[in-house]
Backbone as XML, in Angstrom:
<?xml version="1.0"?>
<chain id="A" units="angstrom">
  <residue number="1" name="UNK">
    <atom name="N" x="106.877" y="149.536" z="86.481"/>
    <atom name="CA" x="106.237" y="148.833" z="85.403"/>
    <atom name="C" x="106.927" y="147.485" z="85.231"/>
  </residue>
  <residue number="2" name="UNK">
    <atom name="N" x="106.281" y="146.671" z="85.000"/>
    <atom name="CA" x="106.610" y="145.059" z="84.814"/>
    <atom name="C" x="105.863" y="144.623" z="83.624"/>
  </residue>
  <residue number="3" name="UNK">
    <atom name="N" x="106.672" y="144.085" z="82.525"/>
    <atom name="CA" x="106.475" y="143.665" z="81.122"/>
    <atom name="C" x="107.193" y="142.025" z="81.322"/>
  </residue>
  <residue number="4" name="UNK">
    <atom name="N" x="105.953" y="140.820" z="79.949"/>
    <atom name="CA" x="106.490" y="139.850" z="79.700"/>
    <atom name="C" x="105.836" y="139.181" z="78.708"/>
  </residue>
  <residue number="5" name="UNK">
    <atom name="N" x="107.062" y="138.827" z="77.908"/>
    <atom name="CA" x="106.341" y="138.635" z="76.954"/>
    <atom name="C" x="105.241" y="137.192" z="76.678"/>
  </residue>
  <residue number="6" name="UNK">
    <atom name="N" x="104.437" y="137.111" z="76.379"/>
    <atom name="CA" x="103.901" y="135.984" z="76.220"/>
    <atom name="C" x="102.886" y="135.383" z="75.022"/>
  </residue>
  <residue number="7" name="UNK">
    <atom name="N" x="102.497" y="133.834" z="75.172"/>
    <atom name="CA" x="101.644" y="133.740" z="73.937"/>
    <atom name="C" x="100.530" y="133.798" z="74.488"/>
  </residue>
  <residue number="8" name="UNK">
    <atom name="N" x="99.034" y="133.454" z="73.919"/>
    <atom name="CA" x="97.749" y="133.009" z="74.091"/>
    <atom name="C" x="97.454" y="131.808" z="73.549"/>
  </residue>
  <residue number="9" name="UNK">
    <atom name="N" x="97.002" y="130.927" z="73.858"/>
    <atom name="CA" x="96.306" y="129.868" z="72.719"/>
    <atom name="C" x="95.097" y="129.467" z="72.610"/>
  </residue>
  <residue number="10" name="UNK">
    <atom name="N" x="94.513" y="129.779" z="71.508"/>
    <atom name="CA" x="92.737" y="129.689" z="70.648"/>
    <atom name="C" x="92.655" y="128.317" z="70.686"/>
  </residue>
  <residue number="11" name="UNK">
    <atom name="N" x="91.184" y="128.062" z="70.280"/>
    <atom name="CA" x="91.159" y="126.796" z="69.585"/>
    <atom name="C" x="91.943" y="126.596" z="68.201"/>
  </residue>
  <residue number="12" name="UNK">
    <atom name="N" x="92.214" y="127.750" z="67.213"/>
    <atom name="CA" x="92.822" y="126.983" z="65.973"/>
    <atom name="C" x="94.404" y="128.123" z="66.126"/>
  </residue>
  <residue number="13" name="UNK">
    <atom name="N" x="94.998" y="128.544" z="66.844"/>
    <atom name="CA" x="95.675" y="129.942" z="66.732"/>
    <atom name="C" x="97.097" y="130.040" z="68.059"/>
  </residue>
  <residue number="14" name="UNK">
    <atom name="N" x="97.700" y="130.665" z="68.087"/>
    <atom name="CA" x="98.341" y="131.019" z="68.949"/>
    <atom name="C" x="99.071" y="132.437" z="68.491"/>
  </residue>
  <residue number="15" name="UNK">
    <atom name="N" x="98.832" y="133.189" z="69.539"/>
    <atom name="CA" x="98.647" y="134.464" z="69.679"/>
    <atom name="C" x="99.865" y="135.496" z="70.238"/>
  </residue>
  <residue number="16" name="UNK">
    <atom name="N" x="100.599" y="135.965" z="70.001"/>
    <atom name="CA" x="102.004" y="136.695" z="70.854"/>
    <atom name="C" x="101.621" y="137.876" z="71.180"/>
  </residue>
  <residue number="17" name="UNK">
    <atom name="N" x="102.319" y="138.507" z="71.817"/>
    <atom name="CA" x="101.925" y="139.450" z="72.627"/>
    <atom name="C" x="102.914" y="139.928" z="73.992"/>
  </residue>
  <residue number="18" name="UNK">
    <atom name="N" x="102.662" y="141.385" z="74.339"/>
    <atom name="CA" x="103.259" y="141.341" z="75.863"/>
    <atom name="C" x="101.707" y="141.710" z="76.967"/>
  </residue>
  <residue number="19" name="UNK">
    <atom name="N" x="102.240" y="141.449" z="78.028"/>
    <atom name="CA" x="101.712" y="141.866" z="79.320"/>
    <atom name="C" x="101.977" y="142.878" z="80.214"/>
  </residue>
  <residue number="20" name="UNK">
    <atom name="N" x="101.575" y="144.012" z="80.112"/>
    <atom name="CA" x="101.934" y="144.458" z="80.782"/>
    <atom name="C" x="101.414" y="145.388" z="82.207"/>
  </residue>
  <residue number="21" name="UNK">
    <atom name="N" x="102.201" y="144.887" z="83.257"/>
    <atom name="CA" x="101.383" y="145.471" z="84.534"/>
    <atom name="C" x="102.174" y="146.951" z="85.146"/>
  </residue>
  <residue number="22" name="UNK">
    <atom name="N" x="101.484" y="147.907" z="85.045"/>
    <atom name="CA" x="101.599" y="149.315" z="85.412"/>
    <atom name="C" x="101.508" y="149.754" z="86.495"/>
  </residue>
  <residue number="23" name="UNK">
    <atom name="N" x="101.983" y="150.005" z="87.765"/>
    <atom name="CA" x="101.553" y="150.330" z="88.866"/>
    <atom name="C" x="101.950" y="151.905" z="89.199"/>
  </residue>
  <residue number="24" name="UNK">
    <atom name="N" x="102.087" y="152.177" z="88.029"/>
    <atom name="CA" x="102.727" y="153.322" z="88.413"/>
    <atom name="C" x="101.633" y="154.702" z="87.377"/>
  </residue>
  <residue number="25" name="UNK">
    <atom name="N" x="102.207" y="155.654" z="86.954"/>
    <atom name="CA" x="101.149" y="156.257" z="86.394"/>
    <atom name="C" x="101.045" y="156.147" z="85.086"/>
  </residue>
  <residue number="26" name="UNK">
    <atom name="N" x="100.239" y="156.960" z="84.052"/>
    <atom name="CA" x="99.916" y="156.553" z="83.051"/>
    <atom name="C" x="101.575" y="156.827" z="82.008"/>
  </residue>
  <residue number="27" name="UNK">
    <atom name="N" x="101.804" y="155.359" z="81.289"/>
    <atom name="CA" x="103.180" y="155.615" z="80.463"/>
    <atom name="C" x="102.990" y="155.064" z="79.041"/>
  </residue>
  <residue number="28" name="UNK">
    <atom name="N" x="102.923" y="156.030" z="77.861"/>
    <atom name="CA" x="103.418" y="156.122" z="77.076"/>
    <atom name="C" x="104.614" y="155.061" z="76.231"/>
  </residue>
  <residue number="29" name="UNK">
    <atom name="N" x="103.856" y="153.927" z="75.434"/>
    <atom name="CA" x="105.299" y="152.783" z="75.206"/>
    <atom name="C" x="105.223" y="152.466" z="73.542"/>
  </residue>
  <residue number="30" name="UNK">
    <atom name="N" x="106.511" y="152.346" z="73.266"/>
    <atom name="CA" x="106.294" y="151.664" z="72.347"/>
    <atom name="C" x="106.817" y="150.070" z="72.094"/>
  </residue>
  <residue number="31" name="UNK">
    <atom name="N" x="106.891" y="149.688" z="71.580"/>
    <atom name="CA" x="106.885" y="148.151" z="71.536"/>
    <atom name="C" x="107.004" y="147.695" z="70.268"/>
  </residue>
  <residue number="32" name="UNK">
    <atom name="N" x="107.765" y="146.472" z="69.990"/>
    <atom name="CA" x="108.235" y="145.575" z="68.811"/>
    <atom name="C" x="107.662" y="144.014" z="69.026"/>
  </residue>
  <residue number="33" name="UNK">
    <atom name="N" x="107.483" y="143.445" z="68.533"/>
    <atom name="CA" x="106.753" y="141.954" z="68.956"/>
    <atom name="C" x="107.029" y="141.220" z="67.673"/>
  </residue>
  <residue number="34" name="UNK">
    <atom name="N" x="107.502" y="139.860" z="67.954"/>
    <atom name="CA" x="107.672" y="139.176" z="67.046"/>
    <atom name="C" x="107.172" y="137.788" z="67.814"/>
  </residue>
  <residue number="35" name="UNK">
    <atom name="N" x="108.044" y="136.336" z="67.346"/>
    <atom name="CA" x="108.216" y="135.201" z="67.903"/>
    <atom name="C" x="108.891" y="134.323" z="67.121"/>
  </residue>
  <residue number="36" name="UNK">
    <atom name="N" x="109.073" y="133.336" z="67.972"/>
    <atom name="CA" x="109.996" y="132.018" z="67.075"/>
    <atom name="C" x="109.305" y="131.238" z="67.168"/>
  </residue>
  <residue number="37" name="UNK">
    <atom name="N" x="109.346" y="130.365" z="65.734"/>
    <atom name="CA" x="108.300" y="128.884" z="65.621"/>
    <atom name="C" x="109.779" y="128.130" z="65.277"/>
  </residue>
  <residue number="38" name="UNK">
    <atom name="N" x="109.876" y="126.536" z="65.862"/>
    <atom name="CA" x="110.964" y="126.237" z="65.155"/>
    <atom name="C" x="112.361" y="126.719" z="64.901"/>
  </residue>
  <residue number="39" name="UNK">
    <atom name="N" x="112.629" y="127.115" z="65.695"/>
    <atom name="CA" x="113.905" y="128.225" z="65.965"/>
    <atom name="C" x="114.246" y="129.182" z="64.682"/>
  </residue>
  <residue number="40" name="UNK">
    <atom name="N" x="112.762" y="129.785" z="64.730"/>
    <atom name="CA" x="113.698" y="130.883" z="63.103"/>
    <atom name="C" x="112.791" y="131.897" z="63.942"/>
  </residue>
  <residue number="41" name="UNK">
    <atom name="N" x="113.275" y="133.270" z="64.210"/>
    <atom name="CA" x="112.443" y="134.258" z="64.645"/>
    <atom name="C" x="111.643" y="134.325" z="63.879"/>
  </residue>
  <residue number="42" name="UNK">
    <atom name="N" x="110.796" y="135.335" z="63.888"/>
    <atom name="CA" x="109.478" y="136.022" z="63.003"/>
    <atom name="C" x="109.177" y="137.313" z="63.321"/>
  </residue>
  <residue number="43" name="UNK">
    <atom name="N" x="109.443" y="138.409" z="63.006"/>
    <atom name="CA" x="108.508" y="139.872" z="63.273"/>
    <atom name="C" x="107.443" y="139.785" z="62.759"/>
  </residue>
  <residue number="44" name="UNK">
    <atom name="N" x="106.590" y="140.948" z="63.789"/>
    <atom name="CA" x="105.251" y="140.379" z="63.480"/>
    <atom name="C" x="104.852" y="141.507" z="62.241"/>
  </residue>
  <residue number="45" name="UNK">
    <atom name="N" x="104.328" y="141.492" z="61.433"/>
    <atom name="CA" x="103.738" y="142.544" z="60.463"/>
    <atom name="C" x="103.180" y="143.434" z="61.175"/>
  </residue>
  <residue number="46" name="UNK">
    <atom name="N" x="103.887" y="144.722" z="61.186"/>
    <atom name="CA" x="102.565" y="145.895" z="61.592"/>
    <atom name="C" x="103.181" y="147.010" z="60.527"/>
  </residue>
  <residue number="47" name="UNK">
    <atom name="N" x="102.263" y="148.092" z="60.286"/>
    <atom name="CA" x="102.572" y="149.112" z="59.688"/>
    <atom name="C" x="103.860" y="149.773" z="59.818"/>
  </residue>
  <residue number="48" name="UNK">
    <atom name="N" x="104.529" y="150.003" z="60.763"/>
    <atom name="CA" x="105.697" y="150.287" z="60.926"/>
    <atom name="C" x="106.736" y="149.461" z="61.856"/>
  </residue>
  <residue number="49" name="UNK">
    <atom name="N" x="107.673" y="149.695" z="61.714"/>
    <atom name="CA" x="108.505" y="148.725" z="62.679"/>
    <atom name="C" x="108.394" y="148.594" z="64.318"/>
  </residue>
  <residue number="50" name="UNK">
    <atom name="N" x="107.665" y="149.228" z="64.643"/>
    <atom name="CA" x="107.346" y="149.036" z="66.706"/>
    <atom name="C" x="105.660" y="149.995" z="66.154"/>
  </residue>
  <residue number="51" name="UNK">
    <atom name="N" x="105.443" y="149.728" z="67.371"/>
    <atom name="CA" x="104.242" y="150.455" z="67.713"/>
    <atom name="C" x="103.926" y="151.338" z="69.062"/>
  </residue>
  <residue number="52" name="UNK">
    <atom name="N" x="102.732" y="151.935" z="69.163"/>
    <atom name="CA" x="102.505" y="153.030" z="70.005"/>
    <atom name="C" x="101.884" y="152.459" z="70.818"/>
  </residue>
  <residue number="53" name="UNK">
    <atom name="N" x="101.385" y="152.057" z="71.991"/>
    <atom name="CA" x="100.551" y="151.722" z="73.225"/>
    <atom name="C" x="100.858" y="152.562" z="74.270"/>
  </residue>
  <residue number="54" name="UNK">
    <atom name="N" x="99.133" y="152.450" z="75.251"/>
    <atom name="CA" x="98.944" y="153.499" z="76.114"/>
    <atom name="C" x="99.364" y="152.403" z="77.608"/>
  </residue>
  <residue number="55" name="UNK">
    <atom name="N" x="100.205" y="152.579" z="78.389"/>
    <atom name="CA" x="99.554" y="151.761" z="79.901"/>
    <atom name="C" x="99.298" y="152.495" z="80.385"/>
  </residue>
  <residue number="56" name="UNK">
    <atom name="N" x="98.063" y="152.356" z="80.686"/>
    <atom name="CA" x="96.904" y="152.961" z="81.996"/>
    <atom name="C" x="97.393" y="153.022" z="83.050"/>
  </residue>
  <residue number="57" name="UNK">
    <atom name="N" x="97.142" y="153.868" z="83.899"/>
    <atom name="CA" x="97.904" y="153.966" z="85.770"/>
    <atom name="C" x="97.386" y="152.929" z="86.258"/>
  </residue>
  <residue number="58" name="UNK">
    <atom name="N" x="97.774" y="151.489" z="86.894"/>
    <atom name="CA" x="97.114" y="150.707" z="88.116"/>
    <atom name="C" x="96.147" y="149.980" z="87.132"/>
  </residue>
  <residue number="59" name="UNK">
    <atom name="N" x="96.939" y="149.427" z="86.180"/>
    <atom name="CA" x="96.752" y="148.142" z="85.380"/>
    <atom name="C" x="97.277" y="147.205" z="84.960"/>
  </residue>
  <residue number="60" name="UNK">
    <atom name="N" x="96.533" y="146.295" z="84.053"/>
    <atom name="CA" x="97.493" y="144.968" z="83.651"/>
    <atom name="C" x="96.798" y="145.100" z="82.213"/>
  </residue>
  <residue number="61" name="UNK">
    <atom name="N" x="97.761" y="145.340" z="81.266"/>
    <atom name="CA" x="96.671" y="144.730" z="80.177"/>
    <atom name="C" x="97.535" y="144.201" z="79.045"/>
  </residue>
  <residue number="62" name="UNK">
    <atom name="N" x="96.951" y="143.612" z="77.923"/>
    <atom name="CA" x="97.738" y="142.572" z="76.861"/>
    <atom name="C" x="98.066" y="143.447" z="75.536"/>
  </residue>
  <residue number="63" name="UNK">
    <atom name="N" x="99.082" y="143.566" z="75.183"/>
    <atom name="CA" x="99.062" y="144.236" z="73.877"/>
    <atom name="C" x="99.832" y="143.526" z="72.775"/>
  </residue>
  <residue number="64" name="UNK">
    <atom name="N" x="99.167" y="143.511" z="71.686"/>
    <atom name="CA" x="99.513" y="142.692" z="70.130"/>
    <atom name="C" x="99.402" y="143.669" z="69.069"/>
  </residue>
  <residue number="65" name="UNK">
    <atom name="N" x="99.652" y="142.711" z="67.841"/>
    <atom name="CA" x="99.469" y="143.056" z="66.454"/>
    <atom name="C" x="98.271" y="142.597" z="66.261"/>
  </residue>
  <residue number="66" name="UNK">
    <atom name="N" x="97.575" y="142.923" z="65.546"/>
    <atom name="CA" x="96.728" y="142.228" z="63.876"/>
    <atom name="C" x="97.373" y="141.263" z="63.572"/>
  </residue>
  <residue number="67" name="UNK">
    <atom name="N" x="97.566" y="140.329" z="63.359"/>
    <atom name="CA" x="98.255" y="139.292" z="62.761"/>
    <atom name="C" x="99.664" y="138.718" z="63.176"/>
  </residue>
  <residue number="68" name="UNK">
    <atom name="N" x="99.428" y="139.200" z="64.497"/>
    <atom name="CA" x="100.817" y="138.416" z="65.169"/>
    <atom name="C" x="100.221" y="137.160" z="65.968"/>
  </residue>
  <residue number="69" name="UNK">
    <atom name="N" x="99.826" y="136.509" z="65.310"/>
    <atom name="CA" x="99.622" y="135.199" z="65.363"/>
    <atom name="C" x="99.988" y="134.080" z="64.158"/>
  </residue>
  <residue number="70" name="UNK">
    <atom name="N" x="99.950" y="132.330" z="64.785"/>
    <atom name="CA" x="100.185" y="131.304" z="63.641"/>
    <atom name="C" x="98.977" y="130.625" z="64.151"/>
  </residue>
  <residue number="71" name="UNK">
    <atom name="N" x="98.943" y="129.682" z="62.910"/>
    <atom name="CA" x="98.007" y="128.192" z="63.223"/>
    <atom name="C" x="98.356" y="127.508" z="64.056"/>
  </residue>
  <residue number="72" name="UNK">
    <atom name="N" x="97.890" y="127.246" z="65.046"/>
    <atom name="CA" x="98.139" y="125.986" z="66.324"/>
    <atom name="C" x="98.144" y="124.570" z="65.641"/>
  </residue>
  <residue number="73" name="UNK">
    <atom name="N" x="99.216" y="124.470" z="65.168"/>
    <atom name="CA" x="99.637" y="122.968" z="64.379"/>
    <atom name="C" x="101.249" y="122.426" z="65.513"/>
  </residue>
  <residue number="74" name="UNK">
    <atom name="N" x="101.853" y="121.463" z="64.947"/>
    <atom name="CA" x="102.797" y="121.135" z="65.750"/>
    <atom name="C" x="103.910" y="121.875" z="65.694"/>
  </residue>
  <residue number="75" name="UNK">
    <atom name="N" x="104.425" y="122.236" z="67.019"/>
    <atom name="CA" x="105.861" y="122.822" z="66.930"/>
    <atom name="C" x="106.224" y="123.411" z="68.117"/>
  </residue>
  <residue number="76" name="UNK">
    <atom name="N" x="106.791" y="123.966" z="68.273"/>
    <atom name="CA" x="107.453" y="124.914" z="69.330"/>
    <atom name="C" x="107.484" y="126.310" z="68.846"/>
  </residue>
  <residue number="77" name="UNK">
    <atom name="N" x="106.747" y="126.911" z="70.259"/>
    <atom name="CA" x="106.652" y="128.699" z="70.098"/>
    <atom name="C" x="107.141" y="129.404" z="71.237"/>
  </residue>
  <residue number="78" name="UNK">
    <atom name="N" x="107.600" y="130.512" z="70.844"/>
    <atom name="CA" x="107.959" y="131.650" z="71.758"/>
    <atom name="C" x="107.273" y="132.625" z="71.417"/>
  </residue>
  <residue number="79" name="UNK">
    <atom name="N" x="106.895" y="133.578" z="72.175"/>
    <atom name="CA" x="107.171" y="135.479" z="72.093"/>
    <atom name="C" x="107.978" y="136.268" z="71.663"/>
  </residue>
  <residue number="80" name="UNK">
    <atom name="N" x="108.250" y="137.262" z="71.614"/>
    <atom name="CA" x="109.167" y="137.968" z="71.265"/>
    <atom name="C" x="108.837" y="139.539" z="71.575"/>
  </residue>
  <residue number="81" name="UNK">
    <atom name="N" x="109.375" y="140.317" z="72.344"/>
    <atom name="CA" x="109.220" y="141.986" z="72.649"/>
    <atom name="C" x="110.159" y="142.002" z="73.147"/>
  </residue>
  <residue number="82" name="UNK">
    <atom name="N" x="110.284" y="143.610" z="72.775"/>
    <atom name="CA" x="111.320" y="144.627" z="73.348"/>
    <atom name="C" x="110.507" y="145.842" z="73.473"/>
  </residue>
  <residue number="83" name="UNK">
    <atom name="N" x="110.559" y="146.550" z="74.463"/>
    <atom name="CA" x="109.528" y="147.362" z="75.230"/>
    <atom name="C" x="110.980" y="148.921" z="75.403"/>
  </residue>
  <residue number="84" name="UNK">
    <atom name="N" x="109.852" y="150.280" z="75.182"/>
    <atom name="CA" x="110.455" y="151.311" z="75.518"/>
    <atom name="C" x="109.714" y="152.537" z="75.863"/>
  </residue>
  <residue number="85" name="UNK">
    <atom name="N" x="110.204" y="153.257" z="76.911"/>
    <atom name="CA" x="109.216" y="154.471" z="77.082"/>
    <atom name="C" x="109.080" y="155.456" z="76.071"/>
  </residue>
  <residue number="86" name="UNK">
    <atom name="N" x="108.242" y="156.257" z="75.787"/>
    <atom name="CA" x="107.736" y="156.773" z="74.515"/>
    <atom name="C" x="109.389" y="157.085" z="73.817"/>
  </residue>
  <residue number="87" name="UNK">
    <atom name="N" x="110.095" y="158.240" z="74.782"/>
    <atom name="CA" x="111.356" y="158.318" z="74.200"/>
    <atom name="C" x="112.055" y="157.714" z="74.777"/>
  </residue>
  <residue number="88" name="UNK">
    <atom name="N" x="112.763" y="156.586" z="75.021"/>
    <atom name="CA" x="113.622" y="155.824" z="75.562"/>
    <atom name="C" x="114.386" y="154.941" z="74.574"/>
  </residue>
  <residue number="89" name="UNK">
    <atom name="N" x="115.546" y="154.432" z="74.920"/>
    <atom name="CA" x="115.681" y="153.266" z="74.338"/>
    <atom name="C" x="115.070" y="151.574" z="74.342"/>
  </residue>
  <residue number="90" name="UNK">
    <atom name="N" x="114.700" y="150.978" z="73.169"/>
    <atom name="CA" x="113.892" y="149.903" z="73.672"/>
    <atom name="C" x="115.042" y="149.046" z="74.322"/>
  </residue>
  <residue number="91" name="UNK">
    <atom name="N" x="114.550" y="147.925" z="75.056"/>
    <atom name="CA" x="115.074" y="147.105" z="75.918"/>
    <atom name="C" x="115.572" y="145.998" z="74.676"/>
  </residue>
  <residue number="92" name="UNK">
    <atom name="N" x="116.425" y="145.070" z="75.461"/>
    <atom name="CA" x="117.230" y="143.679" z="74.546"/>
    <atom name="C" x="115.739" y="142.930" z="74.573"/>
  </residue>
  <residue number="93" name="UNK">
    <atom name="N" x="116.005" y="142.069" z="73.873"/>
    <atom name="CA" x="114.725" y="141.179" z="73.358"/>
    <atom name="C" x="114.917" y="140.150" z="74.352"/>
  </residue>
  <residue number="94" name="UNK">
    <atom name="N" x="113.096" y="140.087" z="74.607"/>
    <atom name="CA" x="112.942" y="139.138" z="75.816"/>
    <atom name="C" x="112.389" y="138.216" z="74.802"/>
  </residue>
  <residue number="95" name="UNK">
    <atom name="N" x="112.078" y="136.797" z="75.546"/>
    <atom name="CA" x="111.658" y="135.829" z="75.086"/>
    <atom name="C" x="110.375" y="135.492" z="76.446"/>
  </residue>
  <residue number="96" name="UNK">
    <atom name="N" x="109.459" y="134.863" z="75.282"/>
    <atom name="CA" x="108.279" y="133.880" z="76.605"/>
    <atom name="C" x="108.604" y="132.382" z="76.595"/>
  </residue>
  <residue number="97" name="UNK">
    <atom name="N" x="108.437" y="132.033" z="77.701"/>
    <atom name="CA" x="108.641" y="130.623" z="77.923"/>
    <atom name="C" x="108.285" y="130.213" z="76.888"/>
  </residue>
  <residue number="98" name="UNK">
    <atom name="N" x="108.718" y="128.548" z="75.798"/>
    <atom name="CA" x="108.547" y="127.865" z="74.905"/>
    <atom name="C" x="107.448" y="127.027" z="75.484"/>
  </residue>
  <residue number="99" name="UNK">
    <atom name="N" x="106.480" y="127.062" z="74.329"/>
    <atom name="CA" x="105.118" y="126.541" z="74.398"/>
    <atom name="C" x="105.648" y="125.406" z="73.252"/>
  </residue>
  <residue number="100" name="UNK">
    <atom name="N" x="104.787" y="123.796" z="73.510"/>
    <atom name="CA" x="105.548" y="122.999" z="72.699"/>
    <atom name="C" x="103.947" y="122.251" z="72.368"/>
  </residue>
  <residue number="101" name="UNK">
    <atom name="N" x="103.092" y="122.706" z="71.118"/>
    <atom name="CA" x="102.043" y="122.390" z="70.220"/>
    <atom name="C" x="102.607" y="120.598" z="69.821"/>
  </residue>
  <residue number="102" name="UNK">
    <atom name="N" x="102.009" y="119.812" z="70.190"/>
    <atom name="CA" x="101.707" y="118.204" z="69.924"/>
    <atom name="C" x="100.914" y="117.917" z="69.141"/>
  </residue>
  <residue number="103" name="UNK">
    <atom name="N" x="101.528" y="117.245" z="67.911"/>
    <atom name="CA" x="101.122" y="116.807" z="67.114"/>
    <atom name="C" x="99.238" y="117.007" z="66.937"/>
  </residue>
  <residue number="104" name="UNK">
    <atom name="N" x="98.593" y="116.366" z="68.104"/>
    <atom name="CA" x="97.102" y="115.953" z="68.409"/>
    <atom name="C" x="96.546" y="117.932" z="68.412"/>
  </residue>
  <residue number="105" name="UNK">
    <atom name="N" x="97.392" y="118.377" z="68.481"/>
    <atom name="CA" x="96.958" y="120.043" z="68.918"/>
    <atom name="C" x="96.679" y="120.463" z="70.342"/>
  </residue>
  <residue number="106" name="UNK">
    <atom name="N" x="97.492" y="119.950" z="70.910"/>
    <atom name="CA" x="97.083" y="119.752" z="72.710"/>
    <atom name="C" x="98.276" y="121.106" z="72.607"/>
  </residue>
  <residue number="107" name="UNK">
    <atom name="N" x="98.507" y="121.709" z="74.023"/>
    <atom name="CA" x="99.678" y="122.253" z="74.215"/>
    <atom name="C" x="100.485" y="121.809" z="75.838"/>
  </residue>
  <residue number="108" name="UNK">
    <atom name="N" x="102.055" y="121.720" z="75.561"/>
    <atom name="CA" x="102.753" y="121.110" z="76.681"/>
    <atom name="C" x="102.987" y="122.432" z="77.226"/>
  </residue>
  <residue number="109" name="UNK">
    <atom name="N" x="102.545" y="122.988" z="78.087"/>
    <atom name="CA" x="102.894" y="124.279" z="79.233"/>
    <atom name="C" x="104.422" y="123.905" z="78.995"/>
  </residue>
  <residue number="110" name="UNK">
    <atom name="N" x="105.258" y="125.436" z="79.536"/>
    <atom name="CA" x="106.749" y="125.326" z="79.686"/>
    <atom name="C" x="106.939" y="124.705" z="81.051"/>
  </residue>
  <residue number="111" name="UNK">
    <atom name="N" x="107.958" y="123.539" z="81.331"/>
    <atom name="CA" x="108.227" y="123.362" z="82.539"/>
    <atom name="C" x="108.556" y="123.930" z="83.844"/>
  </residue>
  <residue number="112" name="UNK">
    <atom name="N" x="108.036" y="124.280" z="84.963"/>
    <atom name="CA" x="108.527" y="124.468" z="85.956"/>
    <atom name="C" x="109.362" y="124.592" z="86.766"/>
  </residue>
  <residue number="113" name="UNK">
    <atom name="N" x="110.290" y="125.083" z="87.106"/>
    <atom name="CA" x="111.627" y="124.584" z="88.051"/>
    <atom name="C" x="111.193" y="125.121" z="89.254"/>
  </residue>
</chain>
């Protein structure tokens, strides 16, 4: 299994979330998701502190909150997850590349190396 965390971006929104690709059989996860705007973290509101998700055997798919999103105004954003098998310990907190929202509402992709 291969997890990362990442954003989305709407026309008015930007969206957090992980990715995750399964190649293996069906696993049982739970998951925490937050992000940083402006260098102050953020957890994202959900009913309890992590949540329950299914990965499917020999998939890729996106998993969020309800409201783990901001307004696409100016600033700098990250992701935020820590990923665990149903009973496992969750993992150290990953980060997604910094997405950098311009003033105009354009977005600067993270640089390349």
């Amino acid at each position: 299994m291969e997890w990362v965390p990442c954003a989305r971006v709407t026309a008015d929104a930007v969206h957090f979330g992980v990715l995750v690709r399964n190649t293996g059989g069906r696993q049982e996860l739970r998951l925490r998701l937050g992000y940083v705007r402006a260098e102050h973290p953020v957890p994202c509101d959900s009913p309890k502190d992590e949540v329950s998700v299914t990965a499917e055997a020999g998939t890729t798919a996106w998993f969020t909150l309800p409201g783990c999103a901001v307004a696409r105004v100016h600033g700098a954003v990250q992701a935020t997850a820590r990923l665990a098998a149903k009973d496992g310990d969750l993992s150290a907190i990953a980060l997604s590349p910094t997405l950098q929202i311009q003033p105009n509402g354009s977005v600067m992709p993270p640089a390349s190396y």
